[in-house]
N, C-alpha and C positions, 0 to 999 in steps of 0.2 A: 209140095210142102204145105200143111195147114198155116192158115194167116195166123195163128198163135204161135208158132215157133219163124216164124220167119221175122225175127229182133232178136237179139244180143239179149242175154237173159241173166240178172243179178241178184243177188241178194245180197240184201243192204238193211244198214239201221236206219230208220227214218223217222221223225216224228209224222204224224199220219192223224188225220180228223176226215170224218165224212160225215155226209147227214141225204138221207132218205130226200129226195125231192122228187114233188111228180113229173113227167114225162114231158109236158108240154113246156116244164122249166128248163131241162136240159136240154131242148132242142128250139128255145128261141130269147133265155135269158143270160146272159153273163157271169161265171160261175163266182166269180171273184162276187156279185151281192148277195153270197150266201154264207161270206162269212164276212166280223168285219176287220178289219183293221189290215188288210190284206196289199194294199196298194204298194206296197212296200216292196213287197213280194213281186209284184209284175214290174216294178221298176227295174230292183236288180236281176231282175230278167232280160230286159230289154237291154242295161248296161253290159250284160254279157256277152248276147247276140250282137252289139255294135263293136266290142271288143275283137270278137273274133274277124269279122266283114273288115275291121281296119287292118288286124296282124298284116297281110301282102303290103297293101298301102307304104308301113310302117317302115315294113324291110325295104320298099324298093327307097322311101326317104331317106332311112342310115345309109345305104349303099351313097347315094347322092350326097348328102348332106350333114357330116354325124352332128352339126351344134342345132340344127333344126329337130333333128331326130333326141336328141338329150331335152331340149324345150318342151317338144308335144310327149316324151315318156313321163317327164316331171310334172306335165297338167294333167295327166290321165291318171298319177298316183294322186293327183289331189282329189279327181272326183272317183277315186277308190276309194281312197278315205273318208270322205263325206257321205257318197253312200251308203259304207259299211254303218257309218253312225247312223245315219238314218234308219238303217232297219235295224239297229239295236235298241235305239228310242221309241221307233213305232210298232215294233212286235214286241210284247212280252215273249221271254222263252217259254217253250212248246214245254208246259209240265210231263213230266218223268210218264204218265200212266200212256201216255198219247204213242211215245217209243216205241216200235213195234221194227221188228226184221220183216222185211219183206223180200216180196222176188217182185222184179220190176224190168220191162223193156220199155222200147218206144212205142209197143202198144198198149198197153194195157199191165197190173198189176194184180198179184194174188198176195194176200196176209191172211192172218187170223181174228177172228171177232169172237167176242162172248155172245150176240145177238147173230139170228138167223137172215140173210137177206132176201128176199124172192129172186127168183131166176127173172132176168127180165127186166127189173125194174134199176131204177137210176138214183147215184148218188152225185152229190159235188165232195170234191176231196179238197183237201189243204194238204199239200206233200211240202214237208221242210227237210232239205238234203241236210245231214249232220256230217263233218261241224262248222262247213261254210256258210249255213245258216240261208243259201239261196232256196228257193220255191217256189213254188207255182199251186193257182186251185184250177182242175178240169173238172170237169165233168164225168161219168165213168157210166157204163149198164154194164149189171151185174150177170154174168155168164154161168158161173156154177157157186154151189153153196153146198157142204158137205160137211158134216160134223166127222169130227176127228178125234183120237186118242186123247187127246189132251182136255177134252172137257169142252174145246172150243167149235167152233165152224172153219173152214176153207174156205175163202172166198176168194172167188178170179171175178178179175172184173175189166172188161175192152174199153182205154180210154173214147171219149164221144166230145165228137167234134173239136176236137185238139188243133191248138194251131201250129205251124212252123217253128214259132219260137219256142212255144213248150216243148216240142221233139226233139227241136234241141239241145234245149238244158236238159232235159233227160238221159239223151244221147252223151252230153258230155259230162254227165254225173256217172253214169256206164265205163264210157273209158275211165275216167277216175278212175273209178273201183277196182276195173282190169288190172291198169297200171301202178296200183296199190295191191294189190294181190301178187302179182309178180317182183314186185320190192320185197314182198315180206318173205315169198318161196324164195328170193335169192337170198334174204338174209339167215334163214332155214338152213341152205342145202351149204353153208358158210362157214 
């Protein structure tokens, strides 16, 4: 199986920013100082990844303990909440033009652009999931570039140098979508 079909493959609305950086950036500087105001974005990243690594924790505490387990639920909705505001205060929302449908795995992403990309060459992206507002910026090299029916380009492009935790908020921006998609065919077939 080619390493581009071997991920779960979605298409999804995203707001989406990239920007041309040369080669020696993508492979030794941190994608997040290429855009700013972005920290926000690896926060509630991070708040998600420890989310998940607690869920087991959590069940085996309500099994043992349900007023301990009601305590640490009630402090986890507080810095849900706070986080959320924080990324509402420190990202402006992602203007309407940035919106793009994409197709997106845990490797890599393909969209459409008005501008041509080189085969090859490297961008930093800013991906904001709509409409939980969580995101990530990686890095990406650009794999194929092909103009299209519509006036635009094709562009696929293999995330570059991604870490764990971005695969993961990917990953479960994916199931999302899945399990969003089969809510909707069951409400369809209803």
């Amino acid at each position: 199986m080619s390493e581009r079909r071997s991920y779960f493959r979605i298409d999804e609305s995203i707001a989406l920013e990239y920007r041309v950086v040369p080669e020696v950036t993508a492979n030794t500087a941190a994608p997040e100082l290429q855009f700013p105001n972005t920290a926000s974005l690896k926060l509630y990243a991070e708040l998600r990844k420890i989310d998940t690594e607690n869920s087991l924790l959590f069940h085996q505490i309500r099994e043992s303990n349900r007023a301990v387990a009601e305590y640490l639920q009630n402090l986890n909705r507080k810095i849900e909440l706070i986080s959320q505001q924080m990324l509402i205060e420190h990202k402006p929302p992602p203007p309407s033009k940035t919106i793009k449908i994409v197709n997106l795995s845990e490797g890599g992403i393909a969209f459409g652009s008005s501008q041509a990309l080189a085969i090859e060459s490297y961008v930093a992206m800013r991906l904001v999931f709509l409409p939980s507002n969580a995101g990530l910026v990686v890095f990406a090299k650009i794999i194929r570039c092909e103009p299209s029916n519509t006036g635009e380009y094709q562009i696929a492009a293999k995330f570059h140098r991604i870490n764990d935790t971005q695969q993961h908020l990917i990953g479960q921006q994916i199931m999302r979508a899945q399990m969003a998609e089969k809510r909707r065919s069951k409400q369809v077939l209803q």
